[in-house]
C-alpha positions as CSV (number, residue, x, y, z in Angstrom):
1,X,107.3,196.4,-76.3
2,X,104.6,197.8,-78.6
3,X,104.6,195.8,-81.8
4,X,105.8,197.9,-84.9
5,X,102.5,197.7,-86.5
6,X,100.5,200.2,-88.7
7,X,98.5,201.5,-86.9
8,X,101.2,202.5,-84.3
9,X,103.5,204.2,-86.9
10,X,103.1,207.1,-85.0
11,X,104.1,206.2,-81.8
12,X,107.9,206.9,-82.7
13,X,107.0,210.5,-83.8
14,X,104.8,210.8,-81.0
15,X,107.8,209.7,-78.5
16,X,110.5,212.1,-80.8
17,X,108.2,215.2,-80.0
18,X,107.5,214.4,-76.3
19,X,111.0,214.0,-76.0
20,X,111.9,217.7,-77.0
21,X,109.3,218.8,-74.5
22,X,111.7,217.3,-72.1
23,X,114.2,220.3,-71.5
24,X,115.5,220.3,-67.9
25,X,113.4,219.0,-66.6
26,X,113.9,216.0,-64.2
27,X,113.4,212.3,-66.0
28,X,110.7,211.1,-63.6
29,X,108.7,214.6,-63.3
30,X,109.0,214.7,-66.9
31,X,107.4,211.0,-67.5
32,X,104.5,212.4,-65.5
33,X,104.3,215.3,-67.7
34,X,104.2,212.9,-70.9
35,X,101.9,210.6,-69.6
36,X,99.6,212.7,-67.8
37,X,98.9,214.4,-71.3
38,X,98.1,211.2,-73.4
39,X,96.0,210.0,-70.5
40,X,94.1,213.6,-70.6
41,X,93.5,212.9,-74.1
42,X,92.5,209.3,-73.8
43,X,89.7,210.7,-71.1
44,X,88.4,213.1,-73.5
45,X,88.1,211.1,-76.5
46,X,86.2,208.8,-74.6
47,X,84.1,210.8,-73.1
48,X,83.4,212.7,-76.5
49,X,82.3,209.2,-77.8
50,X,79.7,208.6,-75.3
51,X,79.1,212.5,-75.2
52,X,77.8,212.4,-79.3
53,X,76.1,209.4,-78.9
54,X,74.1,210.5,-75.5
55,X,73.0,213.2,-77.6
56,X,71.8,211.7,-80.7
57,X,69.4,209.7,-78.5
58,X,66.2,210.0,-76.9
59,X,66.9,211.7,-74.3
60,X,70.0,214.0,-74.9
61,X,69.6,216.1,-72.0
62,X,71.2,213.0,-70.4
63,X,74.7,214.3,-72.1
64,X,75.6,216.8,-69.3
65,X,74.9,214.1,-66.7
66,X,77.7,212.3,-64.7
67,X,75.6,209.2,-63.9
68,X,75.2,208.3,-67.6
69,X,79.1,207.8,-68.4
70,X,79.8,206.5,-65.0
71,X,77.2,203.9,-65.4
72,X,79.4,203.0,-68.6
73,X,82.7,203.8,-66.7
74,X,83.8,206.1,-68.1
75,X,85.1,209.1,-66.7
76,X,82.9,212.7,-66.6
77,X,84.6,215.6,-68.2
78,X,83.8,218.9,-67.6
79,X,83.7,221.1,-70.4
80,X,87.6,223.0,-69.0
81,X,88.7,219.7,-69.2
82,X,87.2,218.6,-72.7
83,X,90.5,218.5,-75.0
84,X,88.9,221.1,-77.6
85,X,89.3,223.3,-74.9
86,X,92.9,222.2,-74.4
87,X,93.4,222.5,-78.1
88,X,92.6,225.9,-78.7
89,X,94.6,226.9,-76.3
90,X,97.9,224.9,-77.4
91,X,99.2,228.3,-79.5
92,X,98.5,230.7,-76.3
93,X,101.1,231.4,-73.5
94,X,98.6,230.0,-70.8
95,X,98.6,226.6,-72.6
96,X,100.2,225.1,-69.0
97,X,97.4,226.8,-67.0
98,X,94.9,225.6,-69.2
99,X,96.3,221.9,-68.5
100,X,96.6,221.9,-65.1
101,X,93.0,223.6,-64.7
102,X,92.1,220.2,-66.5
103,X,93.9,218.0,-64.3
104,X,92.2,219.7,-61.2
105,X,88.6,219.8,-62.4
106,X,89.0,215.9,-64.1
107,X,90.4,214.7,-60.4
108,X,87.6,216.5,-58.5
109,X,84.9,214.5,-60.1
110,X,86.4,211.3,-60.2
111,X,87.2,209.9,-57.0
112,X,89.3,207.0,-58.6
113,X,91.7,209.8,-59.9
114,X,91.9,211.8,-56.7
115,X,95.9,212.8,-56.2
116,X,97.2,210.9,-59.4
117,X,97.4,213.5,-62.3
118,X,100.6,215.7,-62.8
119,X,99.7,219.2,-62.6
120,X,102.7,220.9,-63.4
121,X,102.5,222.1,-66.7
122,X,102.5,225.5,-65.7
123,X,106.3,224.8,-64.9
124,X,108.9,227.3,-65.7
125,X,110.8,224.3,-66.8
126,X,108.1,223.7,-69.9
127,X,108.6,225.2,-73.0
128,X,105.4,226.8,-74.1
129,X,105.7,226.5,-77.2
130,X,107.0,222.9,-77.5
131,X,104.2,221.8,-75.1
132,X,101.6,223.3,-77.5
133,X,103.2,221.1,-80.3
134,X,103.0,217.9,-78.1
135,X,98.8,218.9,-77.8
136,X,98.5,219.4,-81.7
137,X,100.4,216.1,-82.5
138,X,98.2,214.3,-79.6
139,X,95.0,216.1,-80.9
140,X,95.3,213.8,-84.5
141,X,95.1,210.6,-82.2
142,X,92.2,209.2,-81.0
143,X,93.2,207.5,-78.2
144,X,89.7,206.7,-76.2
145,X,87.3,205.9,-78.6
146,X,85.5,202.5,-79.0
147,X,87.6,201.5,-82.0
148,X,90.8,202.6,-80.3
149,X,89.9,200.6,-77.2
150,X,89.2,197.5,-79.1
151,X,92.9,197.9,-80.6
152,X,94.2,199.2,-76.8
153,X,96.1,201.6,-79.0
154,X,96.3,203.8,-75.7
155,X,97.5,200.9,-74.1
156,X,100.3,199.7,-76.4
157,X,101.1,203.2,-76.7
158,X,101.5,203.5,-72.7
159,X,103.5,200.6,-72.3
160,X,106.2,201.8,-75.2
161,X,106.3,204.9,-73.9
162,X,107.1,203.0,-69.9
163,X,109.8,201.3,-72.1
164,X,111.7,203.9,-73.7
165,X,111.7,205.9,-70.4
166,X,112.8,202.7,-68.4
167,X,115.5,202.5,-71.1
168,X,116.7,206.2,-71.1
169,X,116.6,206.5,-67.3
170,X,118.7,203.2,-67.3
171,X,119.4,202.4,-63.4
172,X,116.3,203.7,-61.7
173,X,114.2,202.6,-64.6
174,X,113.8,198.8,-63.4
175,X,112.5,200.9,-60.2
176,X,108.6,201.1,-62.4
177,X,109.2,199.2,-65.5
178,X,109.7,195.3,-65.6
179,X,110.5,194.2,-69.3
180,X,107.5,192.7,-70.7
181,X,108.2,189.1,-71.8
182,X,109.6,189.1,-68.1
183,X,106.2,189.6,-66.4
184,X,104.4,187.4,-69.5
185,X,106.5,184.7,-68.5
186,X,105.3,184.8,-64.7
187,X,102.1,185.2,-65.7
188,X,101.7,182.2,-68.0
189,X,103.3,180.0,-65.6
190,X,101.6,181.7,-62.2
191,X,98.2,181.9,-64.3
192,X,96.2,184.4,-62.2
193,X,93.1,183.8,-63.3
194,X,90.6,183.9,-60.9
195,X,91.0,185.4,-57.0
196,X,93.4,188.3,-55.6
197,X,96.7,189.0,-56.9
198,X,99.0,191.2,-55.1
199,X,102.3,192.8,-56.0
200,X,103.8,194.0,-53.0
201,X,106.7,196.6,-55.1
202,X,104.2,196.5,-58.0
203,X,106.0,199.6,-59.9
204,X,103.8,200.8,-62.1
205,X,101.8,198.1,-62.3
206,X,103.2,196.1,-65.0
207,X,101.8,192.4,-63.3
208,X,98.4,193.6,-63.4
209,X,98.0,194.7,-66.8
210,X,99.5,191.6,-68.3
211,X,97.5,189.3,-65.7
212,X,94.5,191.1,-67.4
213,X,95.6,190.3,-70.7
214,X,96.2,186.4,-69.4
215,X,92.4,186.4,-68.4
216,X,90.8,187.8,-71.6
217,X,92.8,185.3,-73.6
218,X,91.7,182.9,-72.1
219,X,87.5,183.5,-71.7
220,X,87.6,184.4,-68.6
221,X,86.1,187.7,-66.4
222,X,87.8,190.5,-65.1
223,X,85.4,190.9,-62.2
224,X,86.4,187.3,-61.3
225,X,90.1,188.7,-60.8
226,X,91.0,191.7,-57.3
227,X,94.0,193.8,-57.5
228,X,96.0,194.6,-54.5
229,X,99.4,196.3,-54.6
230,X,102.0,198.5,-52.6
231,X,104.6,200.8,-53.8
232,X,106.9,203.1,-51.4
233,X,108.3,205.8,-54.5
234,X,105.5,208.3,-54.7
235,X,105.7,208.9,-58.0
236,X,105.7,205.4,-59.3
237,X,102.8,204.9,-57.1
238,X,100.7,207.5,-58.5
239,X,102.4,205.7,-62.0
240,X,100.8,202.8,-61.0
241,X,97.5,204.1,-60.5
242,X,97.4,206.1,-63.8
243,X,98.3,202.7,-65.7
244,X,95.6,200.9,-64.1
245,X,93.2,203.8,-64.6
246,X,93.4,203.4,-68.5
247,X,92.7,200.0,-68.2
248,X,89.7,200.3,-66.3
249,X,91.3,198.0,-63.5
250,X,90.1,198.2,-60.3
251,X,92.8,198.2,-57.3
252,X,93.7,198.6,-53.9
253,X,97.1,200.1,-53.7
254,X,96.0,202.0,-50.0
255,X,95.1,205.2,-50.1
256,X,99.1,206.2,-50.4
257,X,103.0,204.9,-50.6
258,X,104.1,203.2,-48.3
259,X,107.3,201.1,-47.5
260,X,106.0,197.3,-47.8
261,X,108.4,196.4,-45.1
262,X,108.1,198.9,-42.2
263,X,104.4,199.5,-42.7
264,X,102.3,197.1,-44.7
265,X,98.8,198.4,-45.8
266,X,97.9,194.8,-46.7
267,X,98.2,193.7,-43.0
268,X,96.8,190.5,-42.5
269,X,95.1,189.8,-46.1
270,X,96.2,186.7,-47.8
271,X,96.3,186.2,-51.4
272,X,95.6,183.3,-54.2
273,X,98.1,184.7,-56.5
274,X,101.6,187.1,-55.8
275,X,103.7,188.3,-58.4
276,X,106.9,190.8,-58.2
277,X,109.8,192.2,-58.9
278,X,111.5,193.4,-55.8
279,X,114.3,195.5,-55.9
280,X,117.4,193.7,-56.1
281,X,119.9,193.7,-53.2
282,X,118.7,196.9,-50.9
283,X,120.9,197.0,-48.2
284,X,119.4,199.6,-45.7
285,X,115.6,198.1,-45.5
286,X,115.1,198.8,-41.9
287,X,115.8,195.0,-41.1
288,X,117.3,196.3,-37.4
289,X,113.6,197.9,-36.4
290,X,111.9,194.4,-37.8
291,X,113.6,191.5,-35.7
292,X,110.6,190.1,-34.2
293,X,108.5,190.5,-37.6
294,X,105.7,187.2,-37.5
295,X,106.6,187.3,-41.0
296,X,110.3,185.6,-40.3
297,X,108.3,182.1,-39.7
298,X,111.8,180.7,-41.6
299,X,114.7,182.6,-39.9
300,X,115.6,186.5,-39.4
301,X,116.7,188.1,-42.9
302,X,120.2,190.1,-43.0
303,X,120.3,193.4,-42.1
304,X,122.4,194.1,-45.4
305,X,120.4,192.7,-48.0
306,X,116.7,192.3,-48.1
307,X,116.8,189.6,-51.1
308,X,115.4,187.5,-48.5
309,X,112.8,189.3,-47.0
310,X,111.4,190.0,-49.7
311,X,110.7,185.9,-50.1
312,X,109.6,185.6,-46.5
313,X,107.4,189.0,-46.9
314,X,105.7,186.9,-50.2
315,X,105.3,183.5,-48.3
316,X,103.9,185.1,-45.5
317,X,100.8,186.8,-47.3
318,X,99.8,183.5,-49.5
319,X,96.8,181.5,-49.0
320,X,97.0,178.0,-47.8
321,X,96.9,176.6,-51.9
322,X,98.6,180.3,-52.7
323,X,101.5,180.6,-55.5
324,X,103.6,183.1,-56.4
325,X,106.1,183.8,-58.9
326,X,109.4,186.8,-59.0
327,X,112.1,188.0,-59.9
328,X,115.6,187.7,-57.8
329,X,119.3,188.1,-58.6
330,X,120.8,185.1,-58.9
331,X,122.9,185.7,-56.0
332,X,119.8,184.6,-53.7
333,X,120.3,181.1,-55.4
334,X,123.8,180.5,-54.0
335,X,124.5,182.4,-51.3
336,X,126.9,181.1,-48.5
337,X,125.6,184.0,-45.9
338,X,124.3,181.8,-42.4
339,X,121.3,183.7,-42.0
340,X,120.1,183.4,-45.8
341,X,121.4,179.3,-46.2
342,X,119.2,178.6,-43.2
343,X,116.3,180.5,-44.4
344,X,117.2,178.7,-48.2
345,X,117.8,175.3,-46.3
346,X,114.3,176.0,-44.1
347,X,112.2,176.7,-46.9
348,X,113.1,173.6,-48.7
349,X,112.4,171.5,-46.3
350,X,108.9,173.1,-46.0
351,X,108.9,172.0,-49.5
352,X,107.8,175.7,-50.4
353,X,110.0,176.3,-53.8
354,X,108.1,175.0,-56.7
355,X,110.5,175.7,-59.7
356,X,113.7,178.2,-60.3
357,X,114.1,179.7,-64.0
358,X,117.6,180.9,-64.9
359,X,117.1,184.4,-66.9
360,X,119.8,185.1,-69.7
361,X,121.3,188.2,-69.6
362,X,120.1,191.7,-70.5
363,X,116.8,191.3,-70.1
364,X,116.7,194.1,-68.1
365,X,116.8,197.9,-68.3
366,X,118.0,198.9,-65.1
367,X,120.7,196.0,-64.5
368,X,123.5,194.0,-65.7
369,X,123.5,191.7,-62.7
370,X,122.2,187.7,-63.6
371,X,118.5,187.2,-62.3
372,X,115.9,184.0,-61.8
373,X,112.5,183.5,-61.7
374,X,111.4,182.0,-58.5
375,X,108.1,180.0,-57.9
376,X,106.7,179.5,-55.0
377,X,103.5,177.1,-54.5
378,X,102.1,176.2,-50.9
379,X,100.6,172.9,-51.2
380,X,102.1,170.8,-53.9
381,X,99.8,168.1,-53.7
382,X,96.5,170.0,-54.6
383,X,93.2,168.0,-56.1
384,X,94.2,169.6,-59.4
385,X,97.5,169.0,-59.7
386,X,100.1,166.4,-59.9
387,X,101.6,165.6,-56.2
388,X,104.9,167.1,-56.4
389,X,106.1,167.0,-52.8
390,X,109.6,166.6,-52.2
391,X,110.6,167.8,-56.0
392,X,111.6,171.0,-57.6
393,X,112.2,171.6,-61.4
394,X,114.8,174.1,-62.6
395,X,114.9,175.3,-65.7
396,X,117.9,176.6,-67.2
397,X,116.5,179.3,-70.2
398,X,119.8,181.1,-70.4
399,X,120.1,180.1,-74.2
400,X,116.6,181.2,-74.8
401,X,115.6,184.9,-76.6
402,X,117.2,187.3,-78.8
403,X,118.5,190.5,-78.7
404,X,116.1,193.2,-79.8
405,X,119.0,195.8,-80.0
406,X,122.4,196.4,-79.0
407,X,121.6,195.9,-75.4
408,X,118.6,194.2,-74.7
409,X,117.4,190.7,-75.4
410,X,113.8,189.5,-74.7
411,X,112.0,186.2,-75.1
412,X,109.5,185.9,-78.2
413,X,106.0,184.3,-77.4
414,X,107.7,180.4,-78.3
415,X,110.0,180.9,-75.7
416,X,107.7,182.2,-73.2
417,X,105.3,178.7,-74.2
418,X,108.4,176.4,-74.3
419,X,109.5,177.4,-70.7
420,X,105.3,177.6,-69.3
421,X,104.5,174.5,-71.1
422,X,107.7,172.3,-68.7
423,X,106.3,173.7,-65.6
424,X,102.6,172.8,-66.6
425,X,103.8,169.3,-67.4
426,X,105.9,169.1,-64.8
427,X,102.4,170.4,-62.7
428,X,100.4,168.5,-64.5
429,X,97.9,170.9,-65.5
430,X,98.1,170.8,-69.2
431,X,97.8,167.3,-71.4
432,X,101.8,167.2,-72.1
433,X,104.0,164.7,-70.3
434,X,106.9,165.9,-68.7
435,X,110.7,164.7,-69.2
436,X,114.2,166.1,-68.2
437,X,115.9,167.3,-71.0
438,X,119.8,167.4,-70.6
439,X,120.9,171.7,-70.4
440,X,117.6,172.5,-70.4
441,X,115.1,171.3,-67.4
442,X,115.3,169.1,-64.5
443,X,113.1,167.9,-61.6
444,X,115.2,166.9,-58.7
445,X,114.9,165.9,-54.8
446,X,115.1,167.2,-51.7
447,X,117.9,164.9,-51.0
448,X,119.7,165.8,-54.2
449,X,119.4,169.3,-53.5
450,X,120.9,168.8,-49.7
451,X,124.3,167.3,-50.9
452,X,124.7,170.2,-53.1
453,X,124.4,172.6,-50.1
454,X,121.2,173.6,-50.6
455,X,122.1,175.6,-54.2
456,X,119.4,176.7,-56.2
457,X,121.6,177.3,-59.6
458,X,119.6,175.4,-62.6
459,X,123.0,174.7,-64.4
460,X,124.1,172.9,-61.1
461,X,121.1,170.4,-62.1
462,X,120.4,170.3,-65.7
463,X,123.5,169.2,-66.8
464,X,125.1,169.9,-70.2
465,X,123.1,169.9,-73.7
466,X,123.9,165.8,-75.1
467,X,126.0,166.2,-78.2
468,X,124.3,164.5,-81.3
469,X,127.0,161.5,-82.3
470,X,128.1,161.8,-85.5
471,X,128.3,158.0,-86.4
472,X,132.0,158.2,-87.2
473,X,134.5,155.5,-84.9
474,X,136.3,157.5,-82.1
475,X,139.7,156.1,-83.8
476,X,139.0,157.3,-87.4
477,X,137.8,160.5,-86.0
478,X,141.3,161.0,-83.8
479,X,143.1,160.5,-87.0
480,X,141.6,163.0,-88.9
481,X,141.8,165.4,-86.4
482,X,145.3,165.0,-85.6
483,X,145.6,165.3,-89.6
484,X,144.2,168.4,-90.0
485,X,146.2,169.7,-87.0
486,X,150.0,168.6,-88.4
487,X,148.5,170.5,-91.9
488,X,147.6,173.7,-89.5
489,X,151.1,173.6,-87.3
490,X,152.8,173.2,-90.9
491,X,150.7,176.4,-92.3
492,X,151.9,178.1,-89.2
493,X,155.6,177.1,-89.4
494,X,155.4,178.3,-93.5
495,X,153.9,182.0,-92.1
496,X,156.9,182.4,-89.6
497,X,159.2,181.9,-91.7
498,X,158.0,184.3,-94.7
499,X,157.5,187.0,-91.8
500,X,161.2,186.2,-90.4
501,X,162.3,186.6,-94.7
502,X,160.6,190.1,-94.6
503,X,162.0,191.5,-90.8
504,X,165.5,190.5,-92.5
505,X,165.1,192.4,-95.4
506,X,164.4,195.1,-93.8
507,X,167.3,194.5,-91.5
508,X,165.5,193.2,-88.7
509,X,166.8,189.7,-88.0
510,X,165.1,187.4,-85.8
């Protein structure tokens, strides 16, 4: 969530204005809509930047030429696109034409763009007048310049804005928005920081952004990091792309949706680092047409409930020191179904399941239903790391965050270090040592896990949280207990009978 600082005063008045725009219109066309504009605005500013600077140089004929902002990447404008054409046209009825116009002509010359923008502003369903508010609001921002960049207001701004429409669409909102100190905790533990990461339901992108953020705080490159994804909603897709575009992030999300199950655009590619938030419990995946999938190297996945697909789909495209970290309901930890025990049972044994992470609950948008973290790590006995074969911490963070408002709790930045810094230890990759800690975090066995049937529930493991003793003998403590209980049953007795004196006064006799 976009921290309530200064400079982002305006983002609530920004969302309050957006949100009369809104109309009829449908929620997820509508997001577009929203979006689309800031995103316009963010291109323009920066191109404006570099535009004034290109001509207060040597050579300012060099300000009408493509090649010198691409070479900066940053994105040509046209001048129908340039937002002080958009501006002086926010008070006109053809404000919409002017818009889409913009949205054509920026997506023509950049190739990256191609297919992304909205371009629907000219809709019947648009006020005209309220849209030309939205642009004169938008036009006091600077969202794009080098100042704005450094504090990623567009960014922050992007992300609050994903929130408050993941909130208000409530269900289908978990379908492009994963709560942020969700994907921050996956990230810290995963730590994708150099290689391909791929996100094979990556929303709108929500892994990637945040694995970016992992790898500038921590000195490294973003060149050093590839970006792969898949997403089968069209709209989200195109959301993805858009999200990534602001960030400058390079991707391969195939030139199109696609349904990661029934037609993979990743076929064959394997990938250092996975991370994702699949859809929880889909029951009509196509599992019928996939019985034969090389993918089911563990068993054949239901037909009613692609939980487990979605964990074969992920082994499946890891390389041979891969790891990979996502969200499941915690249904998936338990489940008593033959086809999914076997799979649970087989992977095990393969000693594929690094760590489970029990989530408290609302954390999420879209769902009431319990969910874990699941980690998944393909050789557990690499140079770098402490041999871990045969084990599997579980971490029971149920107790952990607070709520933010009525409905939704997140995890603050010590949580998120608590919970990273017992899997590192437990790793060995940072300098701490690792220890169980009673209702909290515990490495157990293969053999441990086999008599309880395989079950994947933290609390099943991590026992209870050891009660401080209070020093006082277990015989004087019984007799002052016992004490205060005669007072209490005495108290009680002393109340009955008063109320009994009133009922009979009023001729109510008990």
């Amino acid at each position: 969530m976009a921290s309530k600082s200064n400079d982002l005063k305006f983002e609530d008045k920004l969302w309050a204005a957006c949100d009369e725009l809104r109309g009829s219109m449908d929620a997820s066309e509508y997001r577009n809509v929203v979006l689309g504009l800031i995103f316009l605005k963010y291109v323009s500013d920066s191109f404006e930047e570099k535009r004034q600077e290109l001509l207060k140089s040597d050579y300012p004929e060099d300000a009408e030429d493509s090649d010198a902002y691409l070479a900066d990447n940053i994105f040509w404008v046209s001048p129908e696109a340039r937002w002080d054409n958009i501006q002086k046209a926010a008070k006109t009825p053809e404000i919409g034409e002017v818009i889409d116009h913009a949205m054509e002509s920026i997506e023509k010359d950049n190739e990256s763009l191609r297919g992304i923008l909205s371009k629907n502003y000219e809709s019947p369903d648009l006020d005209r007048s309220r849209l030309g508010g939205v642009v004169d609001l938008i036009s006091d921002i600077n969202v794009g310049g080098k100042e704005a960049k450094e504090r990623d207001i567009l960014g922050r701004v992007y992300e609050y804005f994903l929130q408050k429409f993941a909130s208000n669409e409530k269900k289908n909102g978990g379908e492009f928005y994963t709560p942020r100190s969700v994907v921050k905790t996956l990230v810290e533990m995963v730590e994708p920081f150099k290689g391909t990461v791929y996100d094979p339901c990556c929303g709108s992108g929500g892994m990637f952004v945040q694995s970016e953020q992992f790898v500038q705080e921590h000195q490294g490159q973003i060149a050093d990091l590839s970006v792969y994804g898949q997403e089968s909603n069209p709209t989200t897709w195109k959301l993805a792309k858009l999200n990534l575009a602001i960030r400058g992030i390079d991707n391969n999300f195939g030139a199109h949706q696609a349904d990661t199950f029934t037609n993979d655009l990743h076929k064959g590619t394997h990938f250092d680092y996975i991370l994702a938030n699949p859809p929880f419990n889909v029951k009509k995946w196509g599992g019928e047409k996939l019985k034969d999938d090389p993918r089911w190297k563990y068993g054949i996945p239901p037909e009613g409930n692609a939980n487990y697909a979605w964990i074969e789909h992920i082994i499946s495209k890891l390389n041979p020191d891969g790891k990979a970290g996502f969200v499941l309901a915690n249904g998936a930890l338990s489940t008593t179904l033959k086809e999914e025990l076997a799979i649970r049972k087989n992977l095990l044994e393969a000693d594929k399941i690094d760590a489970i992470v029990a989530l408290p609950d609302k954390m999420f948008y879209s769902t009431g239903i319990p969910v874990s973290l699941w980690f998944i790590d393909m050789n557990k006995n690499s140079e770098d790391e402490r041999d871990r074969r045969g084990e599997t911490l579980f971490i029971d963070a149920r107790e952990l965050g607070e709520m933010v408002d009525r409905t939704h709790r997140e995890f603050s930045d010590e949580d998120i270090k608590k919970i990273a810094d017992t899997y590192h230890a437990y790793r060995g990759t940072n300098e701490q040592k690792y220890e169980d800690m009673a209702g909290f975090c515990k490495i157990a066995k293969l053999d441990e896990i086999a008599k309880n049937d395989y079950v994947l529930t933290p609390g099943r493991y991590v026992g209870l949280v050891e009660q401080e003793d209070d020093g006082e003998p277990y015989e004087v403590k019984m007799a002052r207990l016992t004490a205060e209980l005669k007072k209490q049953f005495e108290e009680s007795d002393r109340l009955q009978d008063e109320i009994k004196d009133v009922l009979k006064e009023l001729g109510y006799e008990i």
